[in-house]
N, C-alpha and C positions, 0 to 999 in steps of 0.2 A: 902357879896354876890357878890359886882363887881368883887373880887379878882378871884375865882370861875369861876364864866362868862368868866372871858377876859383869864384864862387860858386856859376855853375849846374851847374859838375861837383862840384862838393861834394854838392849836392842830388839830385843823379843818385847818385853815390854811396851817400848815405845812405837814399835810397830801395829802391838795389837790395841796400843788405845788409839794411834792414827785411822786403822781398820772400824774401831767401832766410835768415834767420831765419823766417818767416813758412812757408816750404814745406818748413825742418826739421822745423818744430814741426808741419806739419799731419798727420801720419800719424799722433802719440800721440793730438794734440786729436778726431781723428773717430774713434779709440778709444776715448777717454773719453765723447766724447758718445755713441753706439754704445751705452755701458756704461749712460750712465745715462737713456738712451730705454729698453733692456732692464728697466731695474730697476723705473721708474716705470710701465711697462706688463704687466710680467711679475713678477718677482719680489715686487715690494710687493701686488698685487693678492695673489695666491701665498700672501705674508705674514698677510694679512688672512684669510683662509681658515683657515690655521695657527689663528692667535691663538683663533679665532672659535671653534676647537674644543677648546680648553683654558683657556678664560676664562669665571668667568660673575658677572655682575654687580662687573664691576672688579676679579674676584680671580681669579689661575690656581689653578686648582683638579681640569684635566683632566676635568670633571665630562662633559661630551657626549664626549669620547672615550672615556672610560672607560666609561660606560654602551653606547655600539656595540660595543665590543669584547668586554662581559661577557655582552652579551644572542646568547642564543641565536639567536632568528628572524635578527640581524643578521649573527652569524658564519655559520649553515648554510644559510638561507634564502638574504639576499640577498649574501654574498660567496663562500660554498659553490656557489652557482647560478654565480654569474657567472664564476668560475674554471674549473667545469666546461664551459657553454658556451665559455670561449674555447679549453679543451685540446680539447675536440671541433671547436672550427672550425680549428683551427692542423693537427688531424692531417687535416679534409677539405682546406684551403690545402696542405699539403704533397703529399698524394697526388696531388691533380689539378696542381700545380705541378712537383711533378719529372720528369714526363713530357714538359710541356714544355721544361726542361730538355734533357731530352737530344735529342729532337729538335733544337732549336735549334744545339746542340753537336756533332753527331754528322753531320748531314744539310749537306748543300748544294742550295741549291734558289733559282729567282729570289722576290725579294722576303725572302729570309732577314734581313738589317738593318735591311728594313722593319719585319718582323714584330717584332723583336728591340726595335729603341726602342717600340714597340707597347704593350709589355708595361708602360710604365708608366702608360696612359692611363688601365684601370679606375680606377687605385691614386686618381687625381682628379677621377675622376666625382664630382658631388652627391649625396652618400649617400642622400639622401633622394627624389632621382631614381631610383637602382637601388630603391628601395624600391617605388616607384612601378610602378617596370618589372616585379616580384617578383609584386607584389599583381594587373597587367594577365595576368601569367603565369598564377599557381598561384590567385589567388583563386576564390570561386563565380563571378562569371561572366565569369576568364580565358578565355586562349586553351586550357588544356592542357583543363580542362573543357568550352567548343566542340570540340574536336577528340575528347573521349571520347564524348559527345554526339550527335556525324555518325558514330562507327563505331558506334555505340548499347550502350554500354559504361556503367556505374556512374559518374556523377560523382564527382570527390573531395573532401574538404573539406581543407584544408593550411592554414588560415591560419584562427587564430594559429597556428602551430607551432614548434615548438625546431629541427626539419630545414631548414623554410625560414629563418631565422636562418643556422645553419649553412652552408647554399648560400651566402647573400647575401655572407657571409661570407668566404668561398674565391672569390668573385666578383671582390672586392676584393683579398685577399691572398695569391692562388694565385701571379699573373702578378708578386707581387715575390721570392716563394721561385723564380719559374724565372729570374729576372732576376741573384739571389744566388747561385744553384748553376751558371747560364751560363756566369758569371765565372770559377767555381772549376775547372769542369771544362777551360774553354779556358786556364787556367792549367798542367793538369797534364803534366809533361814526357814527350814522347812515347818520349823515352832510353831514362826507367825503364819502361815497360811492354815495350819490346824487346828490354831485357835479360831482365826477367823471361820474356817469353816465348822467349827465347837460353838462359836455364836450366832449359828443360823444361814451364815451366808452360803450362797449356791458357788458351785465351783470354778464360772466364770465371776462373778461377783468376786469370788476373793482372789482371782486373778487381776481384776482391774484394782480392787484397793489395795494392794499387798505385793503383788508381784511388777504390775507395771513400774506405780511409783520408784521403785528400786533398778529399772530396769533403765526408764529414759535417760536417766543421766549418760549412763554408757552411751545409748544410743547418740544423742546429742556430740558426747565426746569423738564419736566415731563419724559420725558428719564433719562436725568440723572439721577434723583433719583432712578427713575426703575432700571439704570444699577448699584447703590451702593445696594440697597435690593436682587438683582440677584446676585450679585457680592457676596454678602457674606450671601447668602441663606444655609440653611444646614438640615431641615428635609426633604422637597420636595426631593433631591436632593437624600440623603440618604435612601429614603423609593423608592423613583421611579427610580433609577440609581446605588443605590448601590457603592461598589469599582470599578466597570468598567466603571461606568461617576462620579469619585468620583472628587470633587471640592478641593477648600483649607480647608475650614472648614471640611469635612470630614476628609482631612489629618492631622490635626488638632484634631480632636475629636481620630482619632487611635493613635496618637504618647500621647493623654493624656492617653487613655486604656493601654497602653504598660509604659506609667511611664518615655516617653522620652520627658521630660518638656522642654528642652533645645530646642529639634529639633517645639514642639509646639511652642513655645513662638515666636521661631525666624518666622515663617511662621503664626503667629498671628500679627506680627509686620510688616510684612511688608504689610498684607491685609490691617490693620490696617490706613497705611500710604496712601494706593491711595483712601481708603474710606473718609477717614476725607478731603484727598484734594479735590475732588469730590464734597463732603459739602458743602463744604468751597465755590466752586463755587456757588453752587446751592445758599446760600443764600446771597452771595454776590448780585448776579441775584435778588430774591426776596425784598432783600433793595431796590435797584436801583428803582424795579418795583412800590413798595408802593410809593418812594416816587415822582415817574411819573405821580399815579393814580389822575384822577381827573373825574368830573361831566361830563358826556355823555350821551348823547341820542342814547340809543342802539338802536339795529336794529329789527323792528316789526318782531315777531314772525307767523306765518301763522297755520292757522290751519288746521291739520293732518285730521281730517275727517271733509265732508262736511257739512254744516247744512241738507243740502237738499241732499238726495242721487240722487235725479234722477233732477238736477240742471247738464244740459250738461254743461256747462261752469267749472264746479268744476273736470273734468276729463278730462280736456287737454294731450295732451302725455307727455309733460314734467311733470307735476304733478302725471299724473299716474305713470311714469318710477319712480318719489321721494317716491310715495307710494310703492312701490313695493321694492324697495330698504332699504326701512324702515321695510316692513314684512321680508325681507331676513335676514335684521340681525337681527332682534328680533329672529328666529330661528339659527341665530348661538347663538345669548346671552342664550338661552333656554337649548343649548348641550353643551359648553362650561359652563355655571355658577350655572344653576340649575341641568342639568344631573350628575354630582359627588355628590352630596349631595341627591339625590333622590334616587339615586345607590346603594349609602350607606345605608341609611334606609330600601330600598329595599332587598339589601344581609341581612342586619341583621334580618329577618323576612322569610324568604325563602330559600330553598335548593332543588335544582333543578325544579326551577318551581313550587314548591309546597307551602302552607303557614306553616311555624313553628315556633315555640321559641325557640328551641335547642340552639342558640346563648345565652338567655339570660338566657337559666336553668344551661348553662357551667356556667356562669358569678357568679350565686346563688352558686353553688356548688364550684366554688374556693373559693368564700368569705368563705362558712360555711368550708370545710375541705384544703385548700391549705395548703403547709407548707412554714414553714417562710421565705424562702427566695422567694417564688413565689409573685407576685404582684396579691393583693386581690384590688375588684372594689370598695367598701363603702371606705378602709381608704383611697384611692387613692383620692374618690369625698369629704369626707371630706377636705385630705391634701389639692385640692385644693381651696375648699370654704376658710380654713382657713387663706392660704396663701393669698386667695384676699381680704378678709378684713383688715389684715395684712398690703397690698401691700396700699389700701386704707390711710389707719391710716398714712403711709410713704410718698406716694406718692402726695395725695393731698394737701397735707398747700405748699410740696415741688414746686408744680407744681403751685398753687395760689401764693406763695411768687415771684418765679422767674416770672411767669406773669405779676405781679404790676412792679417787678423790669424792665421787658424789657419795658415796657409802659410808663416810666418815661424818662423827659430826661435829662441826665448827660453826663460829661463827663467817654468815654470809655462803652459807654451802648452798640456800636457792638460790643466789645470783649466780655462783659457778655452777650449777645445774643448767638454769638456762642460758647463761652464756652458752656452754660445749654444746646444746642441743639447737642452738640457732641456723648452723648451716642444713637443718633438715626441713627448715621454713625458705629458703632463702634458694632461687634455682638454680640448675648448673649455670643458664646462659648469663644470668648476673656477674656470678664467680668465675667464668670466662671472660666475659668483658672484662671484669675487675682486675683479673690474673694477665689479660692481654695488655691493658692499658698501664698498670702497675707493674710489672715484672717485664714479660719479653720485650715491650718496648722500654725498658728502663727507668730503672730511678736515682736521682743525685743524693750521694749523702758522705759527708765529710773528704770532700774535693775528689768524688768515684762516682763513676757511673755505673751502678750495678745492673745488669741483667741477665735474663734467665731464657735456654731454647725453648723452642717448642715442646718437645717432649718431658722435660722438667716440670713444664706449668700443668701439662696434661697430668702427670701424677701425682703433682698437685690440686690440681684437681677432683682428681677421683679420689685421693684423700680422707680429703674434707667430705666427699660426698657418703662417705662409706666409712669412716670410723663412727658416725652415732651408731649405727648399726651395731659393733663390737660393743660399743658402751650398754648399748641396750640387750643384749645378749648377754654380758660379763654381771652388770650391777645386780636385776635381779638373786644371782645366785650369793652375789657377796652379805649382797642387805638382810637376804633369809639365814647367812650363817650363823650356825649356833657360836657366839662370841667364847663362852668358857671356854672350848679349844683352842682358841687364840688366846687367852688369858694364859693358863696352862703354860702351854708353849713360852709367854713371857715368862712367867715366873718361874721357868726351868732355865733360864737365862738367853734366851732368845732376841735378837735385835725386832725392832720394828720389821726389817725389811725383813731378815730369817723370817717371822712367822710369815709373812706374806707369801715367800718364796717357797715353805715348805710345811704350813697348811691350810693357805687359802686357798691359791693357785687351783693347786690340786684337788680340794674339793669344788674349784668351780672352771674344770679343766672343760668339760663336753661344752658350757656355755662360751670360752675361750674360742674351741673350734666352730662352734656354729656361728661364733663373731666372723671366725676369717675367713669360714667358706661364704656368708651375706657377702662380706666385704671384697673379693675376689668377684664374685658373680656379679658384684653391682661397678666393679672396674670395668670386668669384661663386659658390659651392656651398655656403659654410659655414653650416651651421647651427645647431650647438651652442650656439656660445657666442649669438648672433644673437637666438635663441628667448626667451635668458634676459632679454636686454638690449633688446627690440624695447618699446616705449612704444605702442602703436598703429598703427593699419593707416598712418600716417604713413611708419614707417622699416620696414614691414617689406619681406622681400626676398623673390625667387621661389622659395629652397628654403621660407621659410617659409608664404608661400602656396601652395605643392605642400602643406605638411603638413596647412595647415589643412583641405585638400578631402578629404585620405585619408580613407575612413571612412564620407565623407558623399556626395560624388558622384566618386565611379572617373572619367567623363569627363572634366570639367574639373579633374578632376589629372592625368587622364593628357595635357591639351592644356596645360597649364600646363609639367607634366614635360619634353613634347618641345618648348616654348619656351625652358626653361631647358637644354635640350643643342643646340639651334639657339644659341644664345646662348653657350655656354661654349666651344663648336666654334670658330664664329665670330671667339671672342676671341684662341684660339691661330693662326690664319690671321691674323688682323690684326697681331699682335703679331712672328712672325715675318717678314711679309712688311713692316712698319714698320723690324724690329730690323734684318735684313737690308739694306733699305735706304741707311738711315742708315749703316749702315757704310759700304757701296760710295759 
């Protein structure tokens, strides 16, 4: 009998040190694979782009780069245009953003952290949706044109134009410079402004020495990013500007439609090159700043409406003028961010003043009888449900893995910080190209010719596009954890991955789910790379069926448009009330 016994504890044994061998090694092992899903979907694709613009006929020769870079129309036309549009949109994003700012900072009011996580929703809207919403707005026969119309006023024409760009623009990147400067202001110590005002100085005076200086950097940081997402912005730009405010990435997207890959690549490479350095500042900046951050006593909030309306003291001039100031922009935020998307829903329910469904009986009737090359609305809203659970399954371990990995501290953790944070400088139609000319059209290696379909690279794509989002969602919660509960947990015999599994996770479970409902909403919307890579009305999805209608019938993109924001809404309501769930 002992013989028996002492075998199966032998085996018990040597299973349980293969097991915890097994959960030492699993934190490097989902690093490395982490690493090399990144490289084969990002970087090698990347690569291929590179090559493509410094190769030609089997020899590097830099001949397409060098030809973009000596040709005039290249330099002043199309990268002179596009730098100037994005300093023009970064300085409308910041104007109309720092106002928000300080309201959110300054004011107390109900629904303040409502409003405040609020602010990153435009940032994931379907670009091509706000497009949509822009063109129901400002076009010939928007709503701003009915309403000039009924007062019997001159219609206007705005589209194509450079200013609507610009709007569409600050649309998108206003609400992240007030999200970047929120931070910095509720950071600033309220010490120093008491002393400075303890020394004499007037209350804008220690505004300007004390609170600005602490302020710009944010602000700065939030430009720049605004000016890399403007920089290589491409449906906005292509739906409200066309080839006559056409950017890089437009020129880009015609020279892929024309099959002149060379001339893409080289004009991919080189957007490529000031976006990533740009980055590279931005979080350089952001290092510095975390690791500046320390314990403050911010500065009291005041509150925005009286308790007592009829308390004279609470309607001084200068408070009144603050109040007033505060309703004014709330009415720009009203026509600026909710007016496109009202517009839209609006056009797709009406025609001429009237109430209809004509939009969405078109919509019924292409599904039932279109022919196959036309984009039908069900597989569109399927391809893209499917593609975001897809992107999910991809995206999320990618974006939790690289999370723990920046959260850790090793040697070389900034370079793997900015590595994973690279493809959020870098645009879709790049990583499309890259993904077309690398993967679906194949690649040789070790006597095979590997390749990948259409729909593969797509989720591949949106991937990459959407796990820094998870990462950026996931790290803060890791990096602010209290570590002795994970210490604890080891020294109660805990593996590496044990405490990860069961008490990190969970205490940074709601940032987890707001990774994968970003990540989800930024599949279902993605366009860019999408456009490049769609094969037929087969895989396309509903931003790209919204594009195909602009142009041609305003209704059924505007009923397509408000399917695809019924649908992205939808998906973040599912997804927390799932994520949440699960937890409990």
């Amino acid at each position: 009998m002992d013989r028996p016994v002492g075998a199966a504890l032998r085996r018990r044994v040597s299973r349980a040190g293969r097991t915890g061998v097994l959960e030492r090694r699993a934190l490097p092992l989902l690093a490395v694979a982490t690493a090399l899903l990144l490289v084969a979907l990002f970087y090698y694709p990347v690569a291929t782009v590179l090559v493509e613009a410094v190769r030609e006929e089997g020899r590097f020769t830099f001949g397409p780069l060098v030809e973009v870079l000596t040709d005039e129309f290249y330099v002043v036309r199309v990268f002179g245009f596009t730098a100037w549009q994005a300093f023009l949109s970064t300085l409308a994003s910041v104007a109309l953003g720092l106002p928000g700012a300080w309201v959110l900072s300054r004011f107390e009011f109900r629904g303040r952290e409502t409003l405040k996580s609020l602010t990153m929703v435009p940032f994931v809207l379907p670009s091509v949706m706000v497009a949509v919403g822009f063109y129901a707005t400002f076009g010939a026969g928007g709503t701003l044109n009915d309403l000039l119309g009924a007062l019997g006023l001159r219609r206007l024409d705005l589209l194509p134009s450079l200013g609507a760009i610009i709007v569409a623009h600050a649309f998108y990147n206003a609400p992240l410079v007030t999200r970047v400067t929120t931070a910095a202001w509720e950071s600033v110590d309220a010490g120093a402004v008491e002393t400075a005002r303890s020394l004499g100085a007037s209350p804008s005076r220690a505004f300007r020495d004390v609170v600005v200086p602490q302020l710009l950097p944010a602000v700065l940081m939030g430009a720049t990013l605004t000016f890399v997402f403007t920089f290589a912005s491409f449906p906005i730009v292509l739906a409200l500007g066309g080839f006559e405010y056409a950017t890089v990435e437009v020129f880009v997207y015609s020279a892929v439609r024309q099959l002149d890959y060379a001339e893409a690549a080289a004009l991919a490479t080189v957007e490529s090159a000031v976006s990533l350095t740009l980055t590279a500042v931005y979080l350089r900046y952001e290092r510095e700043q975390t690791a500046e951050r320390r314990d403050v006593r911010p500065l009291a909030r005041e509150r925005l409406l009286p308790e007592r309306w009829t308390d004279a003291t609470a309607w001084t001039r200068d408070r009144l003028a603050s109040r007033l100031a505060v309703a004014g922009y709330a009415g720009v935020v009203l026509v600026v961010f909710l007016g496109p998307i009202v517009s839209m829903v609006y056009a797709s329910l009406t025609v001429d003043g009237g109430f209809t469904l004509d939009a969405y009986r078109f919509l019924l009737r292409r599904q039932v009888s279109g022919a196959a090359f036309q984009v039908r609305p069900l597989p569109a809203v399927l391809n893209s449900l499917a593609f975001g659970a897809a992107t999910l399954v991809v995206a999320l371990p990618m974006g939790v893995s690289m999370g723990v990995l920046t959260t850790r501290r090793f040697r070389g953790r900034v370079l793997v910080d900015a590595l994973s944070m690279a493809p959020l400088a870098v645009s879709g139609i790049v990583v499309g190209l890259g993904l077309l000319r690398g993967l679906v059209f194949g690649v040789e290696a070790f006597g095979y010719r590997f390749t990948a379909s259409g729909p593969a690279a797509i989720v591949a794509a949106h991937a990459v596009a959407a796990y820094p989002f998870v990462v950026r969602n996931v790290s803060p919660g890791l990096d602010g954890l209290d570590r002795t509960l994970v210490e604890s947990a080891r020294s109660l015999g805990a593996s590496r991955v044990r405490a990860l599994l069961d008490v990190e996770l969970p205490l940074v479970w709601p940032g987890v789910v707001a990774g994968a409902a970003f990540a989800f909403a930024i599949s279902v919307g993605e366009f860019d790379a999408t456009v490049i890579l769609a094969e037929g009305g087969d895989v396309y999805t509903m931003p790209v069926a919204v594009e195909r209608f602009i142009g041609r019938r305003l209704g059924p993109a505007t009923a397509m448009g408000t399917v695809l924001l019924a649908v992205t809404a939808a998906s973040f309501v599912v997804i927390e009330r799932v994520g949440g769930g699960f937890r409990g």
